[in-house]
PQR file of N, CA, C, O and H, with PARSE charges and radii, in Angstrom:
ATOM      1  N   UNK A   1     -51.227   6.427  -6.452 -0.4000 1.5000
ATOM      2  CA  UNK A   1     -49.803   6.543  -6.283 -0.0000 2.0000
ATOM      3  C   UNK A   1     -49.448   6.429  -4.802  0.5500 1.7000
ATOM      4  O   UNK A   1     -50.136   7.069  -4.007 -0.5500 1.4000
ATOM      5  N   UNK A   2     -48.474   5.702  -4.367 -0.4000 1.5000
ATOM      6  CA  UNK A   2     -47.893   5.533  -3.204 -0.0000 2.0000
ATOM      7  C   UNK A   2     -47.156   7.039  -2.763  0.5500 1.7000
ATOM      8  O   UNK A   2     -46.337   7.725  -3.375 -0.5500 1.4000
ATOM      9  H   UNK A   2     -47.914   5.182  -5.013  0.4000 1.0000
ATOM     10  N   UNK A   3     -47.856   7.247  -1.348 -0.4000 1.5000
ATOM     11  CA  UNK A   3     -47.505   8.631  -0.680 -0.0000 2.0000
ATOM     12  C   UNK A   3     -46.586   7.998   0.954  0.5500 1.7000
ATOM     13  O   UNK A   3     -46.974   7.345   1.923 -0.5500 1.4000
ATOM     14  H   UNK A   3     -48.521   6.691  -0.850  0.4000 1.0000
ATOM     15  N   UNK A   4     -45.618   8.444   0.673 -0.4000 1.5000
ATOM     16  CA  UNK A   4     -44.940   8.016   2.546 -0.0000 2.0000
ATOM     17  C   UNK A   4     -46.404   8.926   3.526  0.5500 1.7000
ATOM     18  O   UNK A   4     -47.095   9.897   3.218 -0.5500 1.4000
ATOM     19  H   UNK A   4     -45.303   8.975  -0.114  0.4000 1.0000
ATOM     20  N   UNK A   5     -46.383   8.097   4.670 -0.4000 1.5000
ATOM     21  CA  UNK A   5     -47.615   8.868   5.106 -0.0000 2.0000
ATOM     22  C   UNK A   5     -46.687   9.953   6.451  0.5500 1.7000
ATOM     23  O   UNK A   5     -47.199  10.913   7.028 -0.5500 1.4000
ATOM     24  H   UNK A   5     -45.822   7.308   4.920  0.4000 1.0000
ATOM     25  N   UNK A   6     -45.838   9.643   6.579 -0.4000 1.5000
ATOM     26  CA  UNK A   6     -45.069  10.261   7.443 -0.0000 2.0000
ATOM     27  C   UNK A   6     -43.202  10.643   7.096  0.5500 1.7000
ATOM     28  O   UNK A   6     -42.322   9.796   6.942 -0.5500 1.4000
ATOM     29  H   UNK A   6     -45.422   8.863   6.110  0.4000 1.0000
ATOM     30  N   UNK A   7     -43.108  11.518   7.070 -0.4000 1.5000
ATOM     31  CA  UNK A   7     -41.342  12.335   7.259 -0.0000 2.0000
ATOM     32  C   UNK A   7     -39.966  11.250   7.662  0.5500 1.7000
ATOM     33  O   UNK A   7     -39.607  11.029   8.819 -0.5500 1.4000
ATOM     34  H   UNK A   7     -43.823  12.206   7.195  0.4000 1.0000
ATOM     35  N   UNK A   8     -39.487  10.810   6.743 -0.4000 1.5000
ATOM     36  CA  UNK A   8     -38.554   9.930   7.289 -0.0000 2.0000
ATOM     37  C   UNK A   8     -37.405  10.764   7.916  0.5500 1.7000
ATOM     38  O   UNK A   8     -36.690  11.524   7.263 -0.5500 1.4000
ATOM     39  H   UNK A   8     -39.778  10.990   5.803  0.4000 1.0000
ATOM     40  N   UNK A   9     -37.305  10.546   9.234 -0.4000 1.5000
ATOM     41  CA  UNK A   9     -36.343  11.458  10.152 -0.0000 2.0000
ATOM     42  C   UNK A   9     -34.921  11.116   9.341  0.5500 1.7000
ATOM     43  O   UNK A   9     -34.657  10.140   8.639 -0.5500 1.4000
ATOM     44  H   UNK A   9     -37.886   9.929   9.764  0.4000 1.0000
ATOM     45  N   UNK A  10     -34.164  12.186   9.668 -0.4000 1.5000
ATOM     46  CA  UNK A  10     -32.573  11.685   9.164 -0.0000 2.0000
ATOM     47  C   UNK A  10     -31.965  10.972   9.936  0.5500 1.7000
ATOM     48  O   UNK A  10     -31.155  10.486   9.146 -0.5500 1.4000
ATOM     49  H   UNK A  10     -34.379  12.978  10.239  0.4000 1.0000
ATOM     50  N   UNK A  11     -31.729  10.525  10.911 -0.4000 1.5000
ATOM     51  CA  UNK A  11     -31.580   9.583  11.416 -0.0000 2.0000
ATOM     52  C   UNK A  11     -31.772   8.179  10.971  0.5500 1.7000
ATOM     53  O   UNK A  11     -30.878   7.370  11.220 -0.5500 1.4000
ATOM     54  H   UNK A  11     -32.386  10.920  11.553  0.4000 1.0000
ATOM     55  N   UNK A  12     -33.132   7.702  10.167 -0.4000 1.5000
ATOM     56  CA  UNK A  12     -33.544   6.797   9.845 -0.0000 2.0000
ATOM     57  C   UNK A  12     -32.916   6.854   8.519  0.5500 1.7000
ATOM     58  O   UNK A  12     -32.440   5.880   7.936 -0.5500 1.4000
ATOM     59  H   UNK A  12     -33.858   8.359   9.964  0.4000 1.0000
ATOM     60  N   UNK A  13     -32.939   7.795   8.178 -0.4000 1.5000
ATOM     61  CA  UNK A  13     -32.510   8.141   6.256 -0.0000 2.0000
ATOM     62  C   UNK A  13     -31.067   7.932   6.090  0.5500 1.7000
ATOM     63  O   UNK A  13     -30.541   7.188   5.262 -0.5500 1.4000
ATOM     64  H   UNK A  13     -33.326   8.587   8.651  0.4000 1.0000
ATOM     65  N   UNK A  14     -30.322   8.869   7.206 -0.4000 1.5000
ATOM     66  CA  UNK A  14     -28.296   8.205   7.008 -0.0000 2.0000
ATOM     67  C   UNK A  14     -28.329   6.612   7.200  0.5500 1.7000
ATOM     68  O   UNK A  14     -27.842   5.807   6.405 -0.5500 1.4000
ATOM     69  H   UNK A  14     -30.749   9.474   7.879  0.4000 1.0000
ATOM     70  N   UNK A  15     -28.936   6.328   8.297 -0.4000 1.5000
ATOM     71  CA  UNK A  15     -29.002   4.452   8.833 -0.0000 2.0000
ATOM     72  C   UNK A  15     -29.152   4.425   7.719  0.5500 1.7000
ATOM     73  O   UNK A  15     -28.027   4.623   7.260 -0.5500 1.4000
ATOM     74  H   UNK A  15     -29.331   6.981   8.942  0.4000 1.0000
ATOM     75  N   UNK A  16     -30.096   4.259   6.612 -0.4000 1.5000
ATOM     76  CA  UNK A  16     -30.351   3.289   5.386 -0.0000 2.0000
ATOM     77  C   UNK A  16     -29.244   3.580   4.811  0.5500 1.7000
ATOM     78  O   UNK A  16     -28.564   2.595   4.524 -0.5500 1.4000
ATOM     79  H   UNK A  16     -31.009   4.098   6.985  0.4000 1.0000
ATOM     80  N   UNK A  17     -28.558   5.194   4.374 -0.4000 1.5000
ATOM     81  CA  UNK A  17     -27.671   5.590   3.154 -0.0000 2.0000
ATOM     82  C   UNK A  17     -26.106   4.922   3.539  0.5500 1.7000
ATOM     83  O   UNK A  17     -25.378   4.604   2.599 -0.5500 1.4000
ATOM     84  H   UNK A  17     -29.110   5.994   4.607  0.4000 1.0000
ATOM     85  N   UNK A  18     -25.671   4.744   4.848 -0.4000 1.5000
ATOM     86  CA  UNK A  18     -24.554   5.037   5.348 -0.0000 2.0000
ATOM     87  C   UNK A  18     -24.220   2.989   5.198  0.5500 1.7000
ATOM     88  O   UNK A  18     -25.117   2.160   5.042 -0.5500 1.4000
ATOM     89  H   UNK A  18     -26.263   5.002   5.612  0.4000 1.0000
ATOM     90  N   UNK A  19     -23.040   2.746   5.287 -0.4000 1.5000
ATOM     91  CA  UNK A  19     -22.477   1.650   4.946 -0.0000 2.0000
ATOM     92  C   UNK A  19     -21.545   0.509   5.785  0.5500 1.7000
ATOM     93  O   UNK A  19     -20.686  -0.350   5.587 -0.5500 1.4000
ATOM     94  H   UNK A  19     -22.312   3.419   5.414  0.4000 1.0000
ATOM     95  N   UNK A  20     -22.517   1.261   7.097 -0.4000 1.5000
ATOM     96  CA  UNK A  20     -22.463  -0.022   8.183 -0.0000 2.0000
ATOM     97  C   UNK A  20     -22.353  -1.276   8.296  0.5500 1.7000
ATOM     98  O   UNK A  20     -21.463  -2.105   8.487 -0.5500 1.4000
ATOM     99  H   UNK A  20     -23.216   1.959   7.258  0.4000 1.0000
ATOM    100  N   UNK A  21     -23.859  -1.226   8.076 -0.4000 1.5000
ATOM    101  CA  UNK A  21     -23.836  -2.626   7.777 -0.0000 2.0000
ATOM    102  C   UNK A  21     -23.596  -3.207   7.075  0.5500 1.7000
ATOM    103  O   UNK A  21     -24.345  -4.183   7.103 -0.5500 1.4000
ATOM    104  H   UNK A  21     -24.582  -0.553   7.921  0.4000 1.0000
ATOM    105  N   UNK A  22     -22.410  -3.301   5.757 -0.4000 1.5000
ATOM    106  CA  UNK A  22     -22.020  -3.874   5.136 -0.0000 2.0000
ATOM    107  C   UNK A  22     -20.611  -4.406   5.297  0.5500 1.7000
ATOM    108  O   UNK A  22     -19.616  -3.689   5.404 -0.5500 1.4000
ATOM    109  H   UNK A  22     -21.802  -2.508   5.734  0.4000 1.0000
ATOM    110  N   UNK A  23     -20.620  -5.779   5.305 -0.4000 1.5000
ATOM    111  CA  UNK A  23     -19.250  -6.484   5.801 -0.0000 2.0000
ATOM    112  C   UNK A  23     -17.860  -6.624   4.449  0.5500 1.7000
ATOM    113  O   UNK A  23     -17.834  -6.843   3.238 -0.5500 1.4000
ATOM    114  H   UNK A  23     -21.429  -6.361   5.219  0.4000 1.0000
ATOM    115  N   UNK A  24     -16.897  -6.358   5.493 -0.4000 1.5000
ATOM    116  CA  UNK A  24     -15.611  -6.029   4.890 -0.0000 2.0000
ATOM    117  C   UNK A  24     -14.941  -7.505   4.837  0.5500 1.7000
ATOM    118  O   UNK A  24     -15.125  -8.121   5.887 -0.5500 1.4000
ATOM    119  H   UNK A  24     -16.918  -6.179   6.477  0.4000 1.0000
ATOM    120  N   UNK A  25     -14.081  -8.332   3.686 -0.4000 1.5000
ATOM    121  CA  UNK A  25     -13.737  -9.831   3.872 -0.0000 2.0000
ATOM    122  C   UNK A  25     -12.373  -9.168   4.721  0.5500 1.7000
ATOM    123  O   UNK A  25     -11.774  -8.117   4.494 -0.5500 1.4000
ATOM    124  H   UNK A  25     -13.932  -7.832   2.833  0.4000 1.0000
ATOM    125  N   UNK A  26     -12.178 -10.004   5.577 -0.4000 1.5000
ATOM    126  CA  UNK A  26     -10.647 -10.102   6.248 -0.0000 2.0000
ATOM    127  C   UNK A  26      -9.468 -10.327   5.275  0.5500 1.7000
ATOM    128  O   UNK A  26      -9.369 -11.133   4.350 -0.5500 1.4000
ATOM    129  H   UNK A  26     -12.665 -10.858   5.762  0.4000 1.0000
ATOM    130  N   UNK A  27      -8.338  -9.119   5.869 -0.4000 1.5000
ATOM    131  CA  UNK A  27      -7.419  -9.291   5.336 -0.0000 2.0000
ATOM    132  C   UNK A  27      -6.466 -10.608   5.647  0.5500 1.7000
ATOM    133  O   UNK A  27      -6.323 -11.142   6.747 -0.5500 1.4000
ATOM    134  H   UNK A  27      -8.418  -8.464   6.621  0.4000 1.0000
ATOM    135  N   UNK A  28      -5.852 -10.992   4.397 -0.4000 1.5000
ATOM    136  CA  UNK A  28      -4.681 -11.959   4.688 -0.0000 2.0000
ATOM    137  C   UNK A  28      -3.663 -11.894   3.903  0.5500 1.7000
ATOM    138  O   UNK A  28      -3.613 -11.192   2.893 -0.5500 1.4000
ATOM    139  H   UNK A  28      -5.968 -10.558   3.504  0.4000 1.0000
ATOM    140  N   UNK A  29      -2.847 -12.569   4.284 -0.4000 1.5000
ATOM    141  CA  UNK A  29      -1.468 -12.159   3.390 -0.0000 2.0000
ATOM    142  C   UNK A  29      -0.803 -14.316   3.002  0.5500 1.7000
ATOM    143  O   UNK A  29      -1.261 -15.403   3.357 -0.5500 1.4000
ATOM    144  H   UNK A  29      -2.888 -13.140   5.105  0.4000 1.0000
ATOM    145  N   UNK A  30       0.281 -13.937   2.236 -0.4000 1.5000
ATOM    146  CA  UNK A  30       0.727 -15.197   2.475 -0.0000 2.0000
ATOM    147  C   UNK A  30       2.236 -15.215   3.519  0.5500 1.7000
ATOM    148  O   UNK A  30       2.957 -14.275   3.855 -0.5500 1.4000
ATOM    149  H   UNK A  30       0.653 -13.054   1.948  0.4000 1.0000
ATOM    150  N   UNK A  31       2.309 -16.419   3.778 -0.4000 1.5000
ATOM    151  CA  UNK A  31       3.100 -16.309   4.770 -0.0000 2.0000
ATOM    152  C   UNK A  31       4.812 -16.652   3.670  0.5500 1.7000
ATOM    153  O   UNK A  31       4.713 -17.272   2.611 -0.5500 1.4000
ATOM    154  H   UNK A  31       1.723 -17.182   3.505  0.4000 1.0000
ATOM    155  N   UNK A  32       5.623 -16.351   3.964 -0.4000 1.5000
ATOM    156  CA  UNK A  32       6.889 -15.930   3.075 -0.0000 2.0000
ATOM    157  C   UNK A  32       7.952 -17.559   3.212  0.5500 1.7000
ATOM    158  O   UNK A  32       8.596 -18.095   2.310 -0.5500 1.4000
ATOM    159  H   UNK A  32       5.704 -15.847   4.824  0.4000 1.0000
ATOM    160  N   UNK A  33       7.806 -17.980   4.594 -0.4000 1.5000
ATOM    161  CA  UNK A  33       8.512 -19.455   4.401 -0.0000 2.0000
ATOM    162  C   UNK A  33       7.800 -20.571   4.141  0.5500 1.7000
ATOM    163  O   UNK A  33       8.529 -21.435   3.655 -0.5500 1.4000
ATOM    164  H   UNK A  33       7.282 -17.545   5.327  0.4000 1.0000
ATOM    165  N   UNK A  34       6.278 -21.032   4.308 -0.4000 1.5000
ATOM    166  CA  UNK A  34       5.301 -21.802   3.733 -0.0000 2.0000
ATOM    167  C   UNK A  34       4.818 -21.636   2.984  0.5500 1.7000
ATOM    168  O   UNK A  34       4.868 -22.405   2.024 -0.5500 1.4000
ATOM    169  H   UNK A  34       5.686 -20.330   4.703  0.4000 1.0000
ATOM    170  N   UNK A  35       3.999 -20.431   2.992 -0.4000 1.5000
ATOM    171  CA  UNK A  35       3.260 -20.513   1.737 -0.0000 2.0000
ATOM    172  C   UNK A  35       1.657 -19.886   2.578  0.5500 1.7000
ATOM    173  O   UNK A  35       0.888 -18.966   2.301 -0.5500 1.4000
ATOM    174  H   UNK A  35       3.958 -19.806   3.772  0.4000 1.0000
ATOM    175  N   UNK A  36       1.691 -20.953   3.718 -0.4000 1.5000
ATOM    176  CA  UNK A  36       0.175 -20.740   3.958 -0.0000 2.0000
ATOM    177  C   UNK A  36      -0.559 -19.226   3.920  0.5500 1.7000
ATOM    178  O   UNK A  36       0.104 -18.194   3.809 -0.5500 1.4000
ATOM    179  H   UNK A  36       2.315 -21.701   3.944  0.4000 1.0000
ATOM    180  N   UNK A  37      -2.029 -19.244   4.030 -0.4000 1.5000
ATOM    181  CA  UNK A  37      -2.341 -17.950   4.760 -0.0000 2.0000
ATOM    182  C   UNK A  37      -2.417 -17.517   5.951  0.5500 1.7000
ATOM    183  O   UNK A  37      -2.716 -18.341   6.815 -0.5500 1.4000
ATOM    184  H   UNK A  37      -2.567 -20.082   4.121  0.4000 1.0000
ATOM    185  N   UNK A  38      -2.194 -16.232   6.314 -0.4000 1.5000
ATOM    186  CA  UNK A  38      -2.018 -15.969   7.517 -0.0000 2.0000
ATOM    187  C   UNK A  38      -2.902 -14.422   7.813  0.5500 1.7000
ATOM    188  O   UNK A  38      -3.508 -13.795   6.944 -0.5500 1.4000
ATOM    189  H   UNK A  38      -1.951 -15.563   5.612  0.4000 1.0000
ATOM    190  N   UNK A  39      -2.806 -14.124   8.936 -0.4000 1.5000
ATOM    191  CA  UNK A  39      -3.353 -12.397   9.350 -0.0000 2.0000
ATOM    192  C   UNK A  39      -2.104 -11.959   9.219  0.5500 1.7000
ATOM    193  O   UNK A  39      -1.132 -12.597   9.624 -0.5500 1.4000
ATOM    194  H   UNK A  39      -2.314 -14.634   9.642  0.4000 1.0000
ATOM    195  N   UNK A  40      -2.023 -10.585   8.514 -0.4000 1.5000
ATOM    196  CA  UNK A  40      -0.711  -9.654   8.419 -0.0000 2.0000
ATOM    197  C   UNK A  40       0.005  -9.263   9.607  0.5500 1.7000
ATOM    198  O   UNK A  40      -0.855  -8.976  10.439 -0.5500 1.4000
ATOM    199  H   UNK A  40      -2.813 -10.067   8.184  0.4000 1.0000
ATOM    200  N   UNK A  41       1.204  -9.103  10.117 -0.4000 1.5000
ATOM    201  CA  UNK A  41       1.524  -8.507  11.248 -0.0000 2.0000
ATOM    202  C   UNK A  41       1.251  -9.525  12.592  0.5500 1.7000
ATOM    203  O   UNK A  41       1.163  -9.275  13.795 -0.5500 1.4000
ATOM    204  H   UNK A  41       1.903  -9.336   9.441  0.4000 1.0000
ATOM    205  N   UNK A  42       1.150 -10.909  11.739 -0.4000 1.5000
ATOM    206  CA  UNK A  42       1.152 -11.897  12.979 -0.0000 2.0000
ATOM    207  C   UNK A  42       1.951 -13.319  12.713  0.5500 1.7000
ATOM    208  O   UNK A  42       2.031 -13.723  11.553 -0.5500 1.4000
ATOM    209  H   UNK A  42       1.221 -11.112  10.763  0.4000 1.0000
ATOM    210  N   UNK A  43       2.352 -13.830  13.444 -0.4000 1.5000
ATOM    211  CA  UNK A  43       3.126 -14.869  13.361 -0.0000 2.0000
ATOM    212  C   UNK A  43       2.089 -16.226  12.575  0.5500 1.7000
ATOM    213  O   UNK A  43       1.000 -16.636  12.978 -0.5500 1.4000
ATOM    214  H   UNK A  43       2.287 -13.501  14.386  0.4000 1.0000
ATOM    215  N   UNK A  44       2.785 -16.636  11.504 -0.4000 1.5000
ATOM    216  CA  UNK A  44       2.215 -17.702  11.022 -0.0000 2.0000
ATOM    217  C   UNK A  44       1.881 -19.087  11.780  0.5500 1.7000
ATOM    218  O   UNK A  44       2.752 -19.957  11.776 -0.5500 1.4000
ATOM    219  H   UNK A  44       3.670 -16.304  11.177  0.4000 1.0000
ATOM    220  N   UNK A  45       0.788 -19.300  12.357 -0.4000 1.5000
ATOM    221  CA  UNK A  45       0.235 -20.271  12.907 -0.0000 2.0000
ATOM    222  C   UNK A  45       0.654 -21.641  12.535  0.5500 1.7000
ATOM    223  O   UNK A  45       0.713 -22.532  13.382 -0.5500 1.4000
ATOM    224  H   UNK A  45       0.080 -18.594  12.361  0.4000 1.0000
ATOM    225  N   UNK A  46       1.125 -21.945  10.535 -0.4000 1.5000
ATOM    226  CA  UNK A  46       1.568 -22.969  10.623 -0.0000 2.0000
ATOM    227  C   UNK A  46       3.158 -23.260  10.702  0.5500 1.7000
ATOM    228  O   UNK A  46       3.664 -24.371  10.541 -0.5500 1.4000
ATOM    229  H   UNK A  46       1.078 -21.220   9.847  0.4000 1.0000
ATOM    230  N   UNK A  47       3.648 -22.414  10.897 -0.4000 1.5000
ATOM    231  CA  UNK A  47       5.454 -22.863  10.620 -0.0000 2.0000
ATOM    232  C   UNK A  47       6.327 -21.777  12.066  0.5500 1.7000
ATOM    233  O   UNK A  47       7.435 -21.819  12.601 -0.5500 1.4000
ATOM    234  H   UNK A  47       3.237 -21.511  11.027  0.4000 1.0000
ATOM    235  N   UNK A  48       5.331 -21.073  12.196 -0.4000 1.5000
ATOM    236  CA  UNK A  48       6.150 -20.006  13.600 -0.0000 2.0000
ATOM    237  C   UNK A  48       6.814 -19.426  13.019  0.5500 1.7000
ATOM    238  O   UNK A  48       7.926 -19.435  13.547 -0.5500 1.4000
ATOM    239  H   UNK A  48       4.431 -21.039  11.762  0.4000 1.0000
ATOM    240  N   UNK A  49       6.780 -18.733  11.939 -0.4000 1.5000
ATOM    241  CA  UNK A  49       7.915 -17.448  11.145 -0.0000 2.0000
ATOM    242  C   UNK A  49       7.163 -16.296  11.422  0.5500 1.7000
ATOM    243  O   UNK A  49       5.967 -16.286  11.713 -0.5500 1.4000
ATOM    244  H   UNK A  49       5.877 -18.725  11.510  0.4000 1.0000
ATOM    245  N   UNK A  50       8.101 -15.072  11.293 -0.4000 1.5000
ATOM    246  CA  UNK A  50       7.717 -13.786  11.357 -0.0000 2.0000
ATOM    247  C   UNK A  50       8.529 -12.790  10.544  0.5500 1.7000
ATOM    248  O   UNK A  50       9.128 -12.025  11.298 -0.5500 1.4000
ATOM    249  H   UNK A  50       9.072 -15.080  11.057  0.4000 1.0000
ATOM    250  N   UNK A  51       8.713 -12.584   9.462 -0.4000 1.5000
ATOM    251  CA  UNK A  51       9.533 -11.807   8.552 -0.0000 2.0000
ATOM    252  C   UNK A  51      10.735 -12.155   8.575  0.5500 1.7000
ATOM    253  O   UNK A  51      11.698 -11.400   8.704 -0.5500 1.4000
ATOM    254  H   UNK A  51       8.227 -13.206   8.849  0.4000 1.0000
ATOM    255  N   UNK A  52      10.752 -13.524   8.432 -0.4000 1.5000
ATOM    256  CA  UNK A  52      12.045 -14.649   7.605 -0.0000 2.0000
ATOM    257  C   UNK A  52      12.446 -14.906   8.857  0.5500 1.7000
ATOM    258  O   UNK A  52      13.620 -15.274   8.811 -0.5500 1.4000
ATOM    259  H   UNK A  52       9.969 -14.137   8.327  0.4000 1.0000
ATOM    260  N   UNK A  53      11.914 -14.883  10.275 -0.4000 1.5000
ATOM    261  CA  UNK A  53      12.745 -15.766  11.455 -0.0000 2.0000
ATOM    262  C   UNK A  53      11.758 -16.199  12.079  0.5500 1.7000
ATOM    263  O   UNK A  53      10.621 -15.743  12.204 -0.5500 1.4000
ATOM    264  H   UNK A  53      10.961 -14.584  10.313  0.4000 1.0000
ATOM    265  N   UNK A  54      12.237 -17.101  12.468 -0.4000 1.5000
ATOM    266  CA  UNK A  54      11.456 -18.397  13.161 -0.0000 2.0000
ATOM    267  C   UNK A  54      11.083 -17.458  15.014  0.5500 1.7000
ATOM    268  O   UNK A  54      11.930 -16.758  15.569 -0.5500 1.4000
ATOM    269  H   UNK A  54      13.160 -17.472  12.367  0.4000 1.0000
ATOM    270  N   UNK A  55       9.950 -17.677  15.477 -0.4000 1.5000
ATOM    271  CA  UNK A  55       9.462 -17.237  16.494 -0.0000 2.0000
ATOM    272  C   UNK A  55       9.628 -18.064  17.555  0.5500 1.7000
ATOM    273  O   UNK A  55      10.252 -18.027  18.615 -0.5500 1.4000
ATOM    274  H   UNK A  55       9.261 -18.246  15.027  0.4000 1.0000
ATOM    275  N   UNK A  56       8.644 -19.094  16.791 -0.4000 1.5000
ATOM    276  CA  UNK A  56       8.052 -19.868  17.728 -0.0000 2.0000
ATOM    277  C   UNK A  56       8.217 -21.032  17.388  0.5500 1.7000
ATOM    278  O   UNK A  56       7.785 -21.194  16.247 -0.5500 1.4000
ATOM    279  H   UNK A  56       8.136 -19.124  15.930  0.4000 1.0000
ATOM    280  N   UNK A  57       8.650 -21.963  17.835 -0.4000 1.5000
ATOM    281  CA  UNK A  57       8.866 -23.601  17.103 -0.0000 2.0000
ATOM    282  C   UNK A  57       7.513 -24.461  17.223  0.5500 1.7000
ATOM    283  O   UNK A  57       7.078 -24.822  18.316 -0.5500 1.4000
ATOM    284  H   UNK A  57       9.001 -21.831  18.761  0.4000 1.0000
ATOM    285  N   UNK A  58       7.130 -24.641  16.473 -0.4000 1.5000
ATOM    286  CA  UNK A  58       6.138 -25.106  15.763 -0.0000 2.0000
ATOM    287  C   UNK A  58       6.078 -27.064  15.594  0.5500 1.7000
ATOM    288  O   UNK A  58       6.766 -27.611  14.732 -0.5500 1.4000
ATOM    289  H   UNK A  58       7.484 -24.348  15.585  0.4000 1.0000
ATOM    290  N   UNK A  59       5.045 -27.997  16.674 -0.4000 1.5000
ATOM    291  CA  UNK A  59       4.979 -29.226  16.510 -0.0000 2.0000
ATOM    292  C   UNK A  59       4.361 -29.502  15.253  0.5500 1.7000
ATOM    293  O   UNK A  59       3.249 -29.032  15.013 -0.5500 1.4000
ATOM    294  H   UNK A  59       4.486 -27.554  17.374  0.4000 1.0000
ATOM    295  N   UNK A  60       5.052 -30.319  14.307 -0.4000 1.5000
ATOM    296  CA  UNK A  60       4.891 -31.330  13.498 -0.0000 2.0000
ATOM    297  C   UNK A  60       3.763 -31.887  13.779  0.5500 1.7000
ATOM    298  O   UNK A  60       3.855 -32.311  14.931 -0.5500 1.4000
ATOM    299  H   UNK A  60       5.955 -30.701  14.502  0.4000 1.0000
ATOM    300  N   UNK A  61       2.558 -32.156  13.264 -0.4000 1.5000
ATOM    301  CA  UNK A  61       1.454 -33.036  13.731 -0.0000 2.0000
ATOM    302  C   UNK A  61       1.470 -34.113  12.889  0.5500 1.7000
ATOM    303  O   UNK A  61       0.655 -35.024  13.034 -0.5500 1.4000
ATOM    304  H   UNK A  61       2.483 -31.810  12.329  0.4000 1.0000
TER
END
């Protein structure tokens, strides 16, 4: 039978239990005059709106 040959410190034991290292997906929202997606609480990159007003005017490509 498999014996640990040594005391796993708690330190080593929370690191394994605790949920660090596990990655969270980024939030997004949709944006309300396009459509696109965007980060919440930031101006939509494709159209320059920000809670139904235009920010930033935005080139046509």
């Amino acid at each position: 039978m498999a014996v640990p040959k040594r005391k796993v410190s708690r330190a080593r034991r929370d690191k394994r239990r605790s949920e660090v290292d596990k990655l969270s997906a980024p939030a997004f929202s949709t944006c309300e005059s396009c459509g696109e997606l965007k980060v919440p609480h930031r101006i939509c990159k494709a159209c320059g709106f920000y809670k139904g007003r235009e920010i930033i005017a935005v080139k046509e490509a």
